[in-house]
C-alpha positions as a Markdown table, in Angstrom:
| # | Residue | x | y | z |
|---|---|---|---|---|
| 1 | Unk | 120.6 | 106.9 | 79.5 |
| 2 | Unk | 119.1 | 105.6 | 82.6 |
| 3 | Unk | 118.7 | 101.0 | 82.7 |
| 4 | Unk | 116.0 | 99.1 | 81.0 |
| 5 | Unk | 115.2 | 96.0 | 82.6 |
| 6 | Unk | 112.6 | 93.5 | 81.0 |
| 7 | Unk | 111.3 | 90.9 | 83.1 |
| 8 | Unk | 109.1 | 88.2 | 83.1 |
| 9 | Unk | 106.9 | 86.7 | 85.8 |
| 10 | Unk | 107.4 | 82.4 | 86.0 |
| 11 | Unk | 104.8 | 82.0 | 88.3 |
| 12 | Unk | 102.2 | 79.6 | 86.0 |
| 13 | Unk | 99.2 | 80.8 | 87.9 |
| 14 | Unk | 99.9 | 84.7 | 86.8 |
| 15 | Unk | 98.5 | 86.7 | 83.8 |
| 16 | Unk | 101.0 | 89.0 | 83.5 |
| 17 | Unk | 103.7 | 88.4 | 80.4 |
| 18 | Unk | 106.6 | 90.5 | 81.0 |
| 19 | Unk | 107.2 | 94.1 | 82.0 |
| 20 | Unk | 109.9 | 96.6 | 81.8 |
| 21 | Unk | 111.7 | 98.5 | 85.1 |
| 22 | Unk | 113.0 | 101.8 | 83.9 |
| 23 | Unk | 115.4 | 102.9 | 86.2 |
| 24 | Unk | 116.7 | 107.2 | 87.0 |
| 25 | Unk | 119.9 | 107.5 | 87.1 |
| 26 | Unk | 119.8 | 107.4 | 91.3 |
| 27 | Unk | 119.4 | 103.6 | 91.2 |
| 28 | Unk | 122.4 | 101.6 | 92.9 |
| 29 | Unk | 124.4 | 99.7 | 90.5 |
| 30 | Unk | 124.3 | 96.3 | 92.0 |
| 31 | Unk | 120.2 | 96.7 | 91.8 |
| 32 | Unk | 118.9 | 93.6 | 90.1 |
| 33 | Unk | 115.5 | 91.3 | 89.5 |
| 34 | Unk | 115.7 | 89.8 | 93.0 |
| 35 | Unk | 115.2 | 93.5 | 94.5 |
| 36 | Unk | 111.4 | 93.6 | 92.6 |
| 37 | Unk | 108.2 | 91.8 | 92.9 |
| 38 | Unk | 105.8 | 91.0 | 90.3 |
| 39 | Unk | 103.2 | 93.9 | 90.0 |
| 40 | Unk | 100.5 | 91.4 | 89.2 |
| 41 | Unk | 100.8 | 88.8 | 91.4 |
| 42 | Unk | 103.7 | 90.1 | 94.2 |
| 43 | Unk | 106.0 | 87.1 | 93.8 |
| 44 | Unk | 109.4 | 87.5 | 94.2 |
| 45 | Unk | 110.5 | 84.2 | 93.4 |
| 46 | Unk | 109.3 | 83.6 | 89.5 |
| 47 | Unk | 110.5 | 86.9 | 88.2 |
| 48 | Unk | 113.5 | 86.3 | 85.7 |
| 49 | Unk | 115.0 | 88.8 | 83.6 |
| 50 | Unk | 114.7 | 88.5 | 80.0 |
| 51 | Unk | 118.0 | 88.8 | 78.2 |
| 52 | Unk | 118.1 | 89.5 | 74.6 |
């Protein structure tokens, strides 16, 4: 089964919540939140993932 990532956007001026990065099997291992931007409001910086 291919990585689930949930991540939420930090950034206090952005509407968006969290989201969730489904990942194929193709993705590198060492792939991680800093490789992503927030599809909302394209920071980099404020994305954290959530860990349950």
């Amino acid at each position: 089964m291919p990585k689930t990532l949930e991540v939420k956007c930090t950034n206090s001026e952005c509407e968006l919540d969290m989201f969730e990065l489904h990942y194929t099997y193709d993705m590198p291992d060492d792939t991680a939140v800093g490789d992503f931007s927030c599809p909302y409001c394209g920071s980099t910086d404020d994305l954290e993932e959530i860990v349950l």
